[in-house]
C-alpha positions in Angstrom: 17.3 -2.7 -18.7 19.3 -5.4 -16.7 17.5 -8.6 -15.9 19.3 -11.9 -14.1 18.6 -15.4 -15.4 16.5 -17.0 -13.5 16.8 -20.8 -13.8 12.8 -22.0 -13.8 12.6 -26.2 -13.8 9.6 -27.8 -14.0 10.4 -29.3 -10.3 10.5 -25.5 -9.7 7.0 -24.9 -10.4 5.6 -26.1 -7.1 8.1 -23.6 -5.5 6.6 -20.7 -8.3 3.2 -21.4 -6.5 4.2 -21.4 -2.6 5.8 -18.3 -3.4 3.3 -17.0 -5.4 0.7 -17.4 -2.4 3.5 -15.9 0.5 3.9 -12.9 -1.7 -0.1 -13.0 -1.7 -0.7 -14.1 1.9 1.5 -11.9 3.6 0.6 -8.4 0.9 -2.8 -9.3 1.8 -2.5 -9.5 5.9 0.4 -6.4 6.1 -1.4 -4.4 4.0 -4.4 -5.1 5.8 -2.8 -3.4 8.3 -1.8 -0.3 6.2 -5.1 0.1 5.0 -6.8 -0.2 8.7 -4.7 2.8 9.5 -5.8 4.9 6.5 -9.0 4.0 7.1 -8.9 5.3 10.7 -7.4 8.4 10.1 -9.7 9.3 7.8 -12.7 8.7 10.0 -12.4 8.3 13.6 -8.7 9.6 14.8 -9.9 13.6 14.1 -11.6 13.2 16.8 -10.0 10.7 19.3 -6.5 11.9 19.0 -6.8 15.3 18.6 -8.1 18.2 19.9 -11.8 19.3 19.6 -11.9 22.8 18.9 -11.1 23.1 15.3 -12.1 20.4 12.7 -10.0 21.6 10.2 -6.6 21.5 12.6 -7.9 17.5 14.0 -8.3 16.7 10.1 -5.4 17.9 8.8 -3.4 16.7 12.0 -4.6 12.9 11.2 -4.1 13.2 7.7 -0.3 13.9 8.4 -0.1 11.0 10.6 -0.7 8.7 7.7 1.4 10.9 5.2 4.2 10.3 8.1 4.6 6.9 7.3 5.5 7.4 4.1 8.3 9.6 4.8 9.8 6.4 6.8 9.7 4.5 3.6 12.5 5.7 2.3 14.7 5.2 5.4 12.8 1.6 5.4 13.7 1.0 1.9 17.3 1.8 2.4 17.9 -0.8 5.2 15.3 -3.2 4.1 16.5 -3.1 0.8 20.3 -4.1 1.8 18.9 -7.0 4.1 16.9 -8.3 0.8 20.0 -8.2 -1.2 22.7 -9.3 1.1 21.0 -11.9 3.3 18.2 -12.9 1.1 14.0 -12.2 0.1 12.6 -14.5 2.6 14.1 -12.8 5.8 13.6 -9.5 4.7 9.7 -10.2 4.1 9.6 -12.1 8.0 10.8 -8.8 9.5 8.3 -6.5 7.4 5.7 -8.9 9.1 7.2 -8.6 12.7 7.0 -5.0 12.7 4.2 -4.4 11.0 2.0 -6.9 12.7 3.0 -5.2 16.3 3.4 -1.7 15.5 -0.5 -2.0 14.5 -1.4 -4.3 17.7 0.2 -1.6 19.7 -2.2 1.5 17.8 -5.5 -0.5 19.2 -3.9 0.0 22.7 -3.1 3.7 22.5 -4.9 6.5 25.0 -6.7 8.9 23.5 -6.1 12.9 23.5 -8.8 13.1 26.2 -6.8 10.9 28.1 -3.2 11.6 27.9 -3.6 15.2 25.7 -0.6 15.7 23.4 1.1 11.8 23.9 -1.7 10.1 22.8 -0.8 11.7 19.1 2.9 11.6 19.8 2.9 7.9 20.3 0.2 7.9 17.3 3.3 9.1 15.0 6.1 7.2 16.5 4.0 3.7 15.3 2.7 5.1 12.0 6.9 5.6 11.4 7.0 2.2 12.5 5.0 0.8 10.2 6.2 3.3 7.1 9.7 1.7 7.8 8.2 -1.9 7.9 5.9 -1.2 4.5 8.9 -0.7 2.8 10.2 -3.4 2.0 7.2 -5.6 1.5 6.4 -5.0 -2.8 9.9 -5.0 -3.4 10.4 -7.8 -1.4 7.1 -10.1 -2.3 7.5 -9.3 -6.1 11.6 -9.9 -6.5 10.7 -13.5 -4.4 7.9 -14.2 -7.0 9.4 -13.1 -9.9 13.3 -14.6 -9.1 10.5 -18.1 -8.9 8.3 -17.7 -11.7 9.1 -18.5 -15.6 9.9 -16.4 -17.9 6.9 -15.7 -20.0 4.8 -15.4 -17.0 6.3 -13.3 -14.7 3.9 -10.4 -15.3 0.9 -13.2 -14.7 2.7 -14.4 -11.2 3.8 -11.2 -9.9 0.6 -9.3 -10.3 -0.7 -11.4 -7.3 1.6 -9.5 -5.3 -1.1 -6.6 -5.8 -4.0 -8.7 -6.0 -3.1 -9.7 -2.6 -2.5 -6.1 -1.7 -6.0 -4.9 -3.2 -7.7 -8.0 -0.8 -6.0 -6.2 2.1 -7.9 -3.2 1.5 -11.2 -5.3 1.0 -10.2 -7.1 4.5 -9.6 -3.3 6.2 -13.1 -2.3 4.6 -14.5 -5.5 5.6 -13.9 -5.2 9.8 -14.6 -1.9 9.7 -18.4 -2.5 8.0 -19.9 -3.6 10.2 -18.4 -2.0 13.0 -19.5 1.4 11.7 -23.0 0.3 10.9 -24.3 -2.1 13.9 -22.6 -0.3 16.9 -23.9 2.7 18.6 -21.6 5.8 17.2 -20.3 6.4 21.0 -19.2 2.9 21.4 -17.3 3.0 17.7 -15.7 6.1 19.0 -14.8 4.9 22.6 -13.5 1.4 21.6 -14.9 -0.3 18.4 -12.1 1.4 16.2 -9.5 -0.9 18.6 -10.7 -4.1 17.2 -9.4 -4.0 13.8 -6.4 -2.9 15.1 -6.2 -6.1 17.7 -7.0 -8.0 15.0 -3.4 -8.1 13.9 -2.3 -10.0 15.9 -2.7 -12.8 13.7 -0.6 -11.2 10.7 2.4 -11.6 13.5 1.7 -15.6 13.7 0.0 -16.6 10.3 2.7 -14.0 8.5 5.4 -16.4 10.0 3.9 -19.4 9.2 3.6 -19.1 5.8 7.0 -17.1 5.0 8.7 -19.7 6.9 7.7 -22.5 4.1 9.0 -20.6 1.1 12.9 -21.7 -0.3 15.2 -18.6 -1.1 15.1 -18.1 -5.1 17.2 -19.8 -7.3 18.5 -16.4 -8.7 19.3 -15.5 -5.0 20.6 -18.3 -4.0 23.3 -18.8 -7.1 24.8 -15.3 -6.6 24.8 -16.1 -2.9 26.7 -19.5 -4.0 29.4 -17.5 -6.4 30.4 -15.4 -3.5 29.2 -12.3 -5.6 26.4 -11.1 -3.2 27.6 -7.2 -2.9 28.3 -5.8 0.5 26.9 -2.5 -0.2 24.1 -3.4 -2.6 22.6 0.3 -2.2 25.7 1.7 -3.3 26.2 -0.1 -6.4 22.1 0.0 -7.1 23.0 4.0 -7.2 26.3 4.2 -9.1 25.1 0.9 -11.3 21.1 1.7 -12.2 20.8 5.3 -11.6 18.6 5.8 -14.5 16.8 3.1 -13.6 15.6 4.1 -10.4 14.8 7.7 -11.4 12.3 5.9 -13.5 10.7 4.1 -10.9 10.8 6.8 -8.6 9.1 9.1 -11.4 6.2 6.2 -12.0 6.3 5.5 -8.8 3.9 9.4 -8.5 1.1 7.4 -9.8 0.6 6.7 -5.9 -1.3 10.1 -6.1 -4.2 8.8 -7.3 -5.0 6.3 -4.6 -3.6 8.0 -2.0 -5.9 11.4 -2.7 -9.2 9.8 -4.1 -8.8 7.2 -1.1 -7.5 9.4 1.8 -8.7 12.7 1.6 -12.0 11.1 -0.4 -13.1 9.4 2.7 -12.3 12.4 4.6 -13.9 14.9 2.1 -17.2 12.5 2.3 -17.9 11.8 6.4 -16.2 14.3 8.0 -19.3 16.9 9.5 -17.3 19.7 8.6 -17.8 19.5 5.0 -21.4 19.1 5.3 -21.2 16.3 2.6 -23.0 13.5 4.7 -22.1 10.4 3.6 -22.7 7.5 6.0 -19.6 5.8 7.0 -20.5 2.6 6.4 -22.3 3.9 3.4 -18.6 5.7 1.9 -16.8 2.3 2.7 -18.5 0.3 0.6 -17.6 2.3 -2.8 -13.8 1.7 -2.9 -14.7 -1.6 -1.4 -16.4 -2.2 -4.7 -14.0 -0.8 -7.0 -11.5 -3.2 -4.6 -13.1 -6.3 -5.5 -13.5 -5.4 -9.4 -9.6 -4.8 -9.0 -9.2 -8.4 -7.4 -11.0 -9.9 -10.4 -9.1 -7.7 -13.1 -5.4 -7.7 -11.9 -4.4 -11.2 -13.0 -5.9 -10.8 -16.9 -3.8 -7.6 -16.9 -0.8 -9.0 -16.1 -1.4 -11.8 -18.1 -2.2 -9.3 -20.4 1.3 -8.0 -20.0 3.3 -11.1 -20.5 2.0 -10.6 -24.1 2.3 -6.9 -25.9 4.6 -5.7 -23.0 4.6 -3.7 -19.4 4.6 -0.1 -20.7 1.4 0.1 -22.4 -0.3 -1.4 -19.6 1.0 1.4 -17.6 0.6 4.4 -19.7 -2.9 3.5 -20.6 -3.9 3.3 -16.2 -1.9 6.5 -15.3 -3.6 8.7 -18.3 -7.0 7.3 -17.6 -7.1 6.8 -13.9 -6.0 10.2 -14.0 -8.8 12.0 -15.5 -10.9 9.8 -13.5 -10.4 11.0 -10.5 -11.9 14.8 -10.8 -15.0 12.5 -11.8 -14.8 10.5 -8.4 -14.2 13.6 -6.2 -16.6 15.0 -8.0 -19.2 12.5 -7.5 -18.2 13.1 -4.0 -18.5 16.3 -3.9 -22.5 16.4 -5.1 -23.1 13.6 -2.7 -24.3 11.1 -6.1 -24.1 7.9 -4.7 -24.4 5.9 -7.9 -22.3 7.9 -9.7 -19.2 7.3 -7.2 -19.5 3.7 -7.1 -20.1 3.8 -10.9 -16.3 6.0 -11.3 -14.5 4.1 -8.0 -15.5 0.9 -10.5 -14.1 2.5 -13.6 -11.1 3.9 -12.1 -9.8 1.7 -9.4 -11.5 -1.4 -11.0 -10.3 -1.6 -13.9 -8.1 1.4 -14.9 -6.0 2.1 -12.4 -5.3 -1.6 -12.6 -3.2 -0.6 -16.2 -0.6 0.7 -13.4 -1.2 -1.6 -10.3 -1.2 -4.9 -11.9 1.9 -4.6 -13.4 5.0 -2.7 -11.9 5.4 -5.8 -9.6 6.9 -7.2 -12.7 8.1 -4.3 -14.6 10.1 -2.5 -11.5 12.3 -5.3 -10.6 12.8 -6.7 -13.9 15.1 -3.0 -14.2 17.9 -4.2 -12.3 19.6 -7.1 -11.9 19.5 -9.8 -8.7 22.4 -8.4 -6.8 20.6 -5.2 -6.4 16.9 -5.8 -7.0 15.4 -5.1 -3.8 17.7 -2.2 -3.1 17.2 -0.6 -6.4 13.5 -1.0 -6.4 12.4 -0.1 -3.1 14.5 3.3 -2.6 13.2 4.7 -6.0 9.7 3.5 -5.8 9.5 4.7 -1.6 11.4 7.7 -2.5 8.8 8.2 -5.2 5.4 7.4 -2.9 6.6 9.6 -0.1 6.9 12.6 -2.7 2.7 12.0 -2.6 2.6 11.3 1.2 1.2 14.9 2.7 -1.1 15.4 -0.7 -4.2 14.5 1.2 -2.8 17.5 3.9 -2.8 19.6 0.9 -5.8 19.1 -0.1 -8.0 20.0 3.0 -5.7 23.1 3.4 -6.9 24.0 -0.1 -10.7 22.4 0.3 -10.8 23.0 4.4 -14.3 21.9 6.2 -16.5 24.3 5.6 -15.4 25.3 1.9 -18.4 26.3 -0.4 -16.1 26.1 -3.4 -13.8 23.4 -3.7 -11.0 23.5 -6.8 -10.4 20.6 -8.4 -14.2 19.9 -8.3 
C-alpha cells in the first residue's frame, strides 16, 4: 500500500481545520444536491416526467434517470481525476461545485412530459449526466485535500467528516422536502413545489466558491508540484502503477448497494400507489432522515475509532452487518411497520453501515501515493458505484407495482 509523506506542522493545523470544514461544507451542499435528485425520482418525477399510462414503465423510467448518473461517474472520474492530480485538489473540488450547483438549478426549471412529451425526460437525463460527471470527483477530491492536511494518527478522525458532511446533505435534501410534502396541497407539490429544492441550489454555486476559495493547496501537493514530478498522465500511471489497488476499491466500492437499494427503490417501494404499501411521503422521509442524523453523530467516533485498531475491521464489520440488515428494512417496508423501519434504518444506516461510510475516506486514498491519488481513487471507486447504478431498476422489474409477492422480502 503506497502512502506519500505528508509534512503536518503545528502552524499546519489551522490549515488541517479549514480544510477539514471545505471538504465538509462543500460534501454537505453538493451532495445536497445528489440527494434532492434521488429523492425526486423516487417520488414525484413518475409522474411529472413521464408518461401516465403504466406505473410500472414511469417508475422504472425515473429510477434509470438516477442510475444514469452514475454511469457518468466513471467518465467524471477519469477527467476529474487528472485535473486533481496535475493541477491540484482545490480546483478540481471548485469545478465539481460549478457543475453540480447549475446542473441542479437548471432541473427546477425543466417542462414537464405534459408539456413538452418526450424532451421534458430527455433533458431530464442530459442534467442527471451532468451532475454524475460533476459527483465524481468530489470524495476523491474532499478526502485526498483533508487527508494530504491532516496528521498522521488522525487521518481516519479528519477525513470521516468528508462523509459526515455527505450524510448532512441527505438530512438537508430530507429536510426541504418535509415540509413541502406535508403542508402543501398534493396538486401544488406536483405542479411546482418539487422546483423549490431544486432552486435552492443556487446557493451551493456561491457559498461552494466561497469557502473552496479559502483553502491552501496541500503540502503533499504542493512539494511534488515543486520537484517538477507532477505526472502528465496521472491515470495512466494510477493503472500501470496501482492496478491492484484500484481493483480493490472498485470491489469495496459495491457496498454502494446497500444505500443505493434500501434508499432508492425503498422510497419508491413505500409511496408509490402502485404497490399499495401507503406510506405517507412525508411520513417515509423521515425514517432515513433518522437513521441520517444517528449517522452524523456516529461517523466521527468510528473514524476515530479507526486511527486506533486499523481501517479494515471497520469496514468488514459495516458491509457483513449492514448487509443482513437490509432484507429487515425492506422488509419492515414491505408490512408497512412503521416502528420497526425506523428501528432497522437506525441500526443499519445509523450505526452499521457507518463501519463502511466513516472510513474509506481515509482508507481509499491512503492506497496510492500523491501523484496519483485522486486519479487512482475516483476511477476504481466510480467504476465500482456505477456497477450498482440500475439495481433499484432491477428491483421493480423483479418487485413491479402491483406484485403480491415480493423476493427478497
Amino acid at each position: 500500500m503506497a502512502s506519500s509523506a505528508t509534512h503536518h506542522e503545528p502552524e499546519g493545523r489551522h490549515q488541517t481545520r479549514k480544510a477539514t470544514a471545505s471538504g465538509w461544507i462543500g460534501s454537505a451542499l453538493e451532495y445536497y444536491d445528489f440527494f434532492i435528485y434521488a429523492t425526486a425520482a423516487a417520488l414525484i418525477f413518475p409522474q411529472i416526467f413521464f408518461p401516465k399510462g403504466d406505473p410500472k414503465i414511469a417508475i422504472i423510467a425515473s429510477l434509470a434517470t438516477y442510475g444514469v448518473g452514475y454511469v457518468a461517474r466513471p467518465i467524471g472520474a477519469f477527467f476529474l481525476g487528472h485535473l486533481g492530480d496535475t493541477h491540484g485538489r482545490k480546483q478540481v473540488l471548485v469545478i465539481c461545485m460549478f457543475l453540480m450547483g447549475f446542473s441542479t438549478v437548471a432541473v427546477g426549471l425543466l417542462p414537464t412530459y405534459d408539456q413538452v412529451g418526450l424532451l421534458a425526460p430527455a433533458l431530464l437525463v442530459f442534467l442527471r449526466l451532468v451532475q454524475g460527471f460533476a459527483v465524481a470527483g468530489e470524495i476523491s477530491g474532499a478526502s485526498s485535500m483533508i487527508l494530504e492536511h491532516a496528521p498522521f494518527g488522525r487521518r481516519g478522525f479528519f477525513a470521516s467528516f468528508t462523509l459526515q458532511g455527505v450524510q448532512a446533505g441527505q438530512i438537508m435534501a430530507a429536510a426541504v422536502f418535509l415540509p413541502l410534502a406535508h403542508y402543501m396541497p398534493a396538486d401544488q407539490f406536483n405542479s411546482w413545489g418539487w422546483r423549490i429544492p431544486f432552486l435552492l441550489s443556487f446557493i451551493v454555486i456561491v457559498a461552494g466558491y466561497i469557502i473552496r476559495r479559502e483553502v491552501a493547496e496541500t503540502p503533499a501537493f504542493a512539494e511534488v508540484d515543486k520537484s517538477g514530478k507532477v505526472p502528465k498522465a496521472p491515470v495512466v500511471q494510477a493503472v500501470t502503477e496501482s492496478w491492484r489497488d484500484m481493483l480493490r476499491v472498485m470491489l469495496c466500492s459495491l457496498m454502494n448497494v446497500i444505500p443505493v437499494v434500501t434508499t432508492i427503490f425503498g422510497a419508491a417501494y413505500a409511496v408509490q400507489p402502485g404497490y399499495g404499501i401507503g406510506f405517507e411521503k412525508d411520513v417515509y422521509l423521515w425514517i432515513p432522515v433518522m437513521g441520517n442524523i444517528v449517522a452524523v453523530i456516529v461517523i466521527p467516533f468510528v473514524g476515530t475509532l479507526s486511527d486506533k485498531i486499523g481501517r479494515r475491521i471497520p469496514i468488514m464489520v459495516g458491509a457483513i452487518g449492514s448487509g443482513l440488515l437490509s432484507f429487515a428494512y425492506l422488509y419492515a417496508i414491505s408490512v408497512h411497520n412503521v416502528p420497526m423501519a425506523i428501528l432497522f434504518s437506525l441500526l443499519m444506516w445509523g450505526v452499521v453501515y457507518q463501519g463502511y461510510n466513516a472510513v474509506y475516506p481515509s482508507f481509499y486514498p491512503e492506497m496510492f501515493p500523491t501523484r496519483t491519488r485522486v486519479s487512482g481513487m475516483a476511477i476504481s471507486q466510480n467504476l465500482g458505484t456505477a456497477v450498482t447504478a440500475l439495481l433499484p431498476v432491477l428491483f421493480v422489474t423483479v418487485a413491479p407495482p402491483g406484485a403480491t409477492n415480493i423476493p427478497l422480502t
